[in-house]
C-alpha positions in Angstrom: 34.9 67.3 128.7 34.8 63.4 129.1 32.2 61.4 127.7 30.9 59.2 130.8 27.7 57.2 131.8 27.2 56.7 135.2 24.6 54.2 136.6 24.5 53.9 140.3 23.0 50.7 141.9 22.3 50.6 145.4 22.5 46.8 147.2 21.3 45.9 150.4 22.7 42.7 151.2 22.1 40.9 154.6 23.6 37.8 154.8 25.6 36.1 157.7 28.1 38.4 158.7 29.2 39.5 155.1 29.1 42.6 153.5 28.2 44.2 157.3 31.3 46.5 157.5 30.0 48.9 155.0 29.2 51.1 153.2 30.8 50.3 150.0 31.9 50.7 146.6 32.1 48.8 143.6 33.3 49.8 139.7 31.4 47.6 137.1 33.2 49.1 134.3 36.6 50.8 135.4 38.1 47.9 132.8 39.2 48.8 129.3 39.9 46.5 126.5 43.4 47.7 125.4 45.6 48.9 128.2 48.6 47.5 129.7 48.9 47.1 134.1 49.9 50.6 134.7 46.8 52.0 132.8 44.5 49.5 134.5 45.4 51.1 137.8 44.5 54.1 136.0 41.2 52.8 135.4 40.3 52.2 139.1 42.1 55.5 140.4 38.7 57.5 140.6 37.1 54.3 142.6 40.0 55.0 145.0 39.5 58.9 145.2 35.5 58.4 145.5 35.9 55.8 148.1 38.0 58.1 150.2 35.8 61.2 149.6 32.3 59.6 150.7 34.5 57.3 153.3 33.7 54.1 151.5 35.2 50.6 151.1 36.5 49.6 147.9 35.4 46.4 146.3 37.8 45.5 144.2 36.8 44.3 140.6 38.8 41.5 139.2 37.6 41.9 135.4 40.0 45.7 135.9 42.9 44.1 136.9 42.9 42.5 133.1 42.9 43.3 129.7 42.3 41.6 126.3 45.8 42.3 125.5 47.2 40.8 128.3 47.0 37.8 130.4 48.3 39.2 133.7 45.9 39.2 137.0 47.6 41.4 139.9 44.0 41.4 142.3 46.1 39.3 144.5 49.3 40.7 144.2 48.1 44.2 144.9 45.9 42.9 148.1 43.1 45.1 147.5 40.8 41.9 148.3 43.2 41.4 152.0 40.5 41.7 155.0 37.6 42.8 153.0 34.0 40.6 154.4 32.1 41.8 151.4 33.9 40.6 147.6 33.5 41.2 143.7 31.4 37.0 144.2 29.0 39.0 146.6 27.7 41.1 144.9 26.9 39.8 142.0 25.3 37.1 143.5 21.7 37.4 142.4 20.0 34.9 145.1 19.6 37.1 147.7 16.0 38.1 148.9 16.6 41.5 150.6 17.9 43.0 147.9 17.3 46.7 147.3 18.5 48.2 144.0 17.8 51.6 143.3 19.1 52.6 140.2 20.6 56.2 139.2 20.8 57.4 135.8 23.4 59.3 135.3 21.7 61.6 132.3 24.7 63.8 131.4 27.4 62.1 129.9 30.2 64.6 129.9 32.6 65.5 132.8 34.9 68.2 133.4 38.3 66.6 133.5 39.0 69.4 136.2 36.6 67.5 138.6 38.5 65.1 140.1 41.8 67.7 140.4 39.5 69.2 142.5 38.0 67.1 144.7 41.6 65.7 144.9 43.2 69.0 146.2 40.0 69.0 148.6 40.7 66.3 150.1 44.7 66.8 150.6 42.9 70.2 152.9 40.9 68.0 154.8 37.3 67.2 155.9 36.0 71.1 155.5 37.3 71.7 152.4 35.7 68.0 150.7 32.4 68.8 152.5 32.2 72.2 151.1 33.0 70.9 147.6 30.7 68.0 147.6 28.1 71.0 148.4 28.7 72.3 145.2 27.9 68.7 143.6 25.4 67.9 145.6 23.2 70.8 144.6 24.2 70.6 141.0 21.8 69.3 138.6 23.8 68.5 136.1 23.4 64.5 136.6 27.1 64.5 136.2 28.7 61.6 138.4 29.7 63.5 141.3 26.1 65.2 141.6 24.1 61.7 141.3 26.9 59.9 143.6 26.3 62.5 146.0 23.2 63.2 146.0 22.7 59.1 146.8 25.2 58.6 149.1 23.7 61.4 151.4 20.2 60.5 150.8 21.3 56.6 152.2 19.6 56.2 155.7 18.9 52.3 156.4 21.4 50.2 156.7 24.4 51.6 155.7 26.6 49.2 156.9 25.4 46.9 154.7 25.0 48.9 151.1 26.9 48.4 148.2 27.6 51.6 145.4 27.8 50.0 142.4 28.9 51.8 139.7 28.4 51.4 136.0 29.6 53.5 132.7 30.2 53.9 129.2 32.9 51.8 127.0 34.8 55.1 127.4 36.1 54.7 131.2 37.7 57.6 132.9 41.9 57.5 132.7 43.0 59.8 136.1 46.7 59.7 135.9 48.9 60.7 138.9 49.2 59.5 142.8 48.2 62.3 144.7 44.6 60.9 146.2 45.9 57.2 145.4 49.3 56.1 146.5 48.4 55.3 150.1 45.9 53.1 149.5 47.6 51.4 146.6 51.0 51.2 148.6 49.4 50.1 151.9 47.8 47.2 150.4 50.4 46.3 147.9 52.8 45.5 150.5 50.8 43.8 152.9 49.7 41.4 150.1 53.8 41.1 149.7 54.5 40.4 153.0 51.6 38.1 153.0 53.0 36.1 150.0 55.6 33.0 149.6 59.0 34.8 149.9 60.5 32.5 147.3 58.3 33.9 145.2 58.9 37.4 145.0 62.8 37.1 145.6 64.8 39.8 144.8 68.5 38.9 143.0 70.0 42.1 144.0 73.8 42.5 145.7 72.2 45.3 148.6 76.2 46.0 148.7 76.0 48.0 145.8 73.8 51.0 144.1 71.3 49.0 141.9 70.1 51.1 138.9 67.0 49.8 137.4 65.9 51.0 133.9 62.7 50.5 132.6 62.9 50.3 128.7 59.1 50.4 127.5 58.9 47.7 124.2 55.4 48.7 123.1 51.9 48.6 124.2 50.2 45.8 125.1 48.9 45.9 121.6 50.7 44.5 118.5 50.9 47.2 116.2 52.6 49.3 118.5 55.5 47.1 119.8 59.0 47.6 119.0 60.3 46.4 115.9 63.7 44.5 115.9 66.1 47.1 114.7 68.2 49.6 116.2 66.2 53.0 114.8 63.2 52.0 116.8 65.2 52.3 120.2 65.6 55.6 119.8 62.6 56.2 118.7 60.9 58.8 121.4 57.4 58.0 121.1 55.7 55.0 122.5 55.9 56.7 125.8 59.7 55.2 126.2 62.6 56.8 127.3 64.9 56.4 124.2 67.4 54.4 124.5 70.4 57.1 123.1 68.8 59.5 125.8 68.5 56.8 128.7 72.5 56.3 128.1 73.1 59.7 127.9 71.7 60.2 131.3 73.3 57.0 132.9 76.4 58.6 131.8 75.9 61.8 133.6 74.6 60.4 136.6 78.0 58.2 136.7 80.2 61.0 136.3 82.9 61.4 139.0 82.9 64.8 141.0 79.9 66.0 140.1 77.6 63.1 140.9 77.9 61.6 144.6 77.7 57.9 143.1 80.8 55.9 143.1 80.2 53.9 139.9 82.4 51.4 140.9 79.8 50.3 143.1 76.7 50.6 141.1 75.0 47.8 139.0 72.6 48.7 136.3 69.7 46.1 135.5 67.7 46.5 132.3 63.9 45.6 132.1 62.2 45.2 128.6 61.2 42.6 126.5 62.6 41.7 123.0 66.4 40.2 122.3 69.5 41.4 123.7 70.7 41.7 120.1 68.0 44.7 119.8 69.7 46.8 122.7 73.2 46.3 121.1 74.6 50.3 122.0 73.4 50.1 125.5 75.5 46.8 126.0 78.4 48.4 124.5 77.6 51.8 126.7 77.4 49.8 129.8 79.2 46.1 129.2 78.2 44.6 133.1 74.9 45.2 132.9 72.4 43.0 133.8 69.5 42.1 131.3 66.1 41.1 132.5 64.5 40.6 128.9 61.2 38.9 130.4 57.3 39.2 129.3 54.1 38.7 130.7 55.1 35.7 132.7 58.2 38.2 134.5 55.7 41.6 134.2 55.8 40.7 138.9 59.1 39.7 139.1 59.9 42.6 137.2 57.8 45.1 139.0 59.1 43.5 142.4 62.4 44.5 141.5 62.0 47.8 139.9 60.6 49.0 143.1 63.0 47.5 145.1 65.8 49.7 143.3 67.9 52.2 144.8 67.4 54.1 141.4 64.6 53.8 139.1 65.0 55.5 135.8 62.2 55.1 132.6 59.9 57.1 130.2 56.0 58.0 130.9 54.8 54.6 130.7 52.3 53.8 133.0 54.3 51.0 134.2 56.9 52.9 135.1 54.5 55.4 137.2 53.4 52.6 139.2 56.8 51.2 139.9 58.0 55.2 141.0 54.9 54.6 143.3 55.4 51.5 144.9 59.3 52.2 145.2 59.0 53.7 149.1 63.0 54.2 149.2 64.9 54.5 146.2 65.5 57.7 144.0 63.0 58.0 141.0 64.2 59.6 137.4 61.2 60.9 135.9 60.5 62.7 133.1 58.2 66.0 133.3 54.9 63.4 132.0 52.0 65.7 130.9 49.7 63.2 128.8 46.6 64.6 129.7 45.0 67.2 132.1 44.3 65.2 134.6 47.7 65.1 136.9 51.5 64.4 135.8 52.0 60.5 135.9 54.3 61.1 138.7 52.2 63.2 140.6 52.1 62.6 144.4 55.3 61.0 144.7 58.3 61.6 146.7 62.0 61.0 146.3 61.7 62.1 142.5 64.3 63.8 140.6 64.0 65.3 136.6 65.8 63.9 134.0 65.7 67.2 132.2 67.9 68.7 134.8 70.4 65.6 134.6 70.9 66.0 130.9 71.7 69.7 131.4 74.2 68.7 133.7 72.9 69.5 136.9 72.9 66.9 139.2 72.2 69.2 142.3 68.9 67.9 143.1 69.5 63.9 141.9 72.5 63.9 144.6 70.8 65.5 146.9 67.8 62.7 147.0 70.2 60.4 146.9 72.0 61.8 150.0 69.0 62.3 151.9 66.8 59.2 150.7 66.9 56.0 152.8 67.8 53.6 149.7 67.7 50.0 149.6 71.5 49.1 150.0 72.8 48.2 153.0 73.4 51.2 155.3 77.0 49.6 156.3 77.7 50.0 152.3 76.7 53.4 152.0 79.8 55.3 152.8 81.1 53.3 150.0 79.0 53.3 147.3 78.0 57.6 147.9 80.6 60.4 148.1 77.8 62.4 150.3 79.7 65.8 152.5 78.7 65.3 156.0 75.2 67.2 156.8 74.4 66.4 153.1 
């Protein structure tokens, strides 16, 4: 059970011709403290699933695109503000004169972490199978969040298009890992915010005549104390939510193998995301001598993320980050590991093109060349006969 408060405020805002498209909903308090991007997306992930089950509008909140321990904004960069009429300023604008809040107290302050699974699978089935689990919440009377969010969204009437769901809880906020009810709508408006943007600002330095391997090396958390120290033990060190180092070699190796892999490693150039010095990632450069470093930080956290999902391959640990790279990357092959933090969902849950690093490094490469052969890619479809050994019909 998860602790959670839940207070519901109900806006009616008639102004002009904003906030007329509605109804919608807004998170006061999907923000935590300490969390790094990926687990900010986290945050907002149950917004996301409760907009699409009561077929609401999401208001984006800027304050849960940040963090305390970093000073990275992505509201703009993900687009989730791109064609919206009503915005974070109005509605917490306090001058308006038809305003009708009507608070609701969310008394129980535990949820089932099974919850959301559910109403996720629900709504994967379709409009039945949501209605006829929202039934079940609706005539609970529990005061958990899905009975009280319910309960007011069907009790709504008068001016619908116009009413805000505002949602407010407890420090704790709820952490809902996994794509399945998600990935559209972060993926949709991601890219349209990228097409949207300066192309020489999101340039990516890739040769798209060649395989481009990106590996995501997680330094640390956001927070200090757990950042990677300078020295060669830590690297391998397997907690930290990183792919070790040893092991992330070990499986670059395998997947470069000739015969059994259908990657000509000739063609393939490996880029290395982290942070740190390239003194501290000594055995990789010896492993793999032509790689290409991108040792950045918070100011490169975009330009890194622009090109992780731009990468024919994406390999990396069960860092967040990495999670939300394998979502936004629409083409390229992801190397996951099997990510079971909590009970709510793998990391990698919900997406596609995905092949297990366990299965790599017991030398079966059946399934990684078999998304390779059959996934789009990134590189340049006149290169592809060169850079994969694929068997026609593969």
């Amino acid at each position: 059970m998860i602790e959670l408060v839940l207070l519901s405020l109900l806006f009616t805002v008639t102004v002009g011709h904003r906030c007329v498209s509605g109804p919608y909903l807004f998170d006061e308090a999907c923000f935590h403290f300490s969390q790094g991007i990926g687990s900010s997306i986290n945050k907002m992930k149950l917004q996301i699933l409760a907009a699409q089950l009561y077929n609401l509008t999401v208001i984006p909140n800027p304050s849960c695109f940040m963090s305390s321990e970093h000073s990275t904004n992505f509201l703009s960069a993900f687009g989730w503000e791109v064609g919206l009429d009503c915005l974070f300023a109005d509605v917490n604008k306090t001058e308006y004169s038809l305003v009708r809040r009507v608070p609701i107290v969310i008394k129980n302050q535990y949820v089932d972490a099974e919850e959301p699974i559910a109403l996720c699978n629900a709504y994967s089935k379709g409009y039945l199978e949501v209605q006829q689990e929202l039934q079940g919440y609706t005539t609970n009377n529990n005061h958990g969040i899905w009975a009280e969010l319910s309960k007011a969204v069907l009790s709504t009437a008068e001016n619908k298009n116009s009413t805000v769901f505002v949602i407010q809880r407890s420090y704790y906020s709820y952490n809902l890992e996994g794509y399945q009810c998600s990935r559209d709508f972060i993926v949709n408006r991601f890219y349209v915010a990228l097409k949207n943007d300066n192309p020489s600002h999101r340039a990516i330095s890739y040769n798209r005549e060649k395989i481009n391997i990106a590996y995501h090396f997680r330094y640390g958390d956001t927070a200090t104390p757990t950042r990677l120290k300078n020295n060669s033990d830590d690297v391998d060190y397997s907690g930290a939510h990183r792919l070790p180092l040893k092991v992330g070699i070990e499986l670059l190796q395998k997947m470069l193998v000739p015969v059994k892999s259908v990657l000509n490693a000739a063609h393939c150039v490996i880029h290395f995301f982290s942070e740190g010095n390239l003194a501290t990632f000594t055995q990789f450069s010896h492993a793999f001598p032509d790689t290409v470093f991108h040792l950045g930080n918070e100011s490169t956290a975009l330009s890194d993320l622009d090109h992780m999902i731009h990468a024919d391959i994406l390999l990396g640990g069960i860092s967040s980050f990495t999670s939300l790279a394998s979502a936004l990357n629409r083409w390229g092959v992801k190397v996951v590991p099997m990510a079971y933090r909590f009970s709510t969902f793998n990391k990698f849950a919900g997406i596609d093109g995905m092949a297990w690093q366990h299965k790599i490094l017991a030398g079966n490469l059946t399934e990684f060349n078999m998304q390779l052969c059959e996934s789009q890619l990134y590189v340049k479809q006149s290169a592809r006969r060169h850079v994969l050994n694929c068997n026609p019909g593969q």
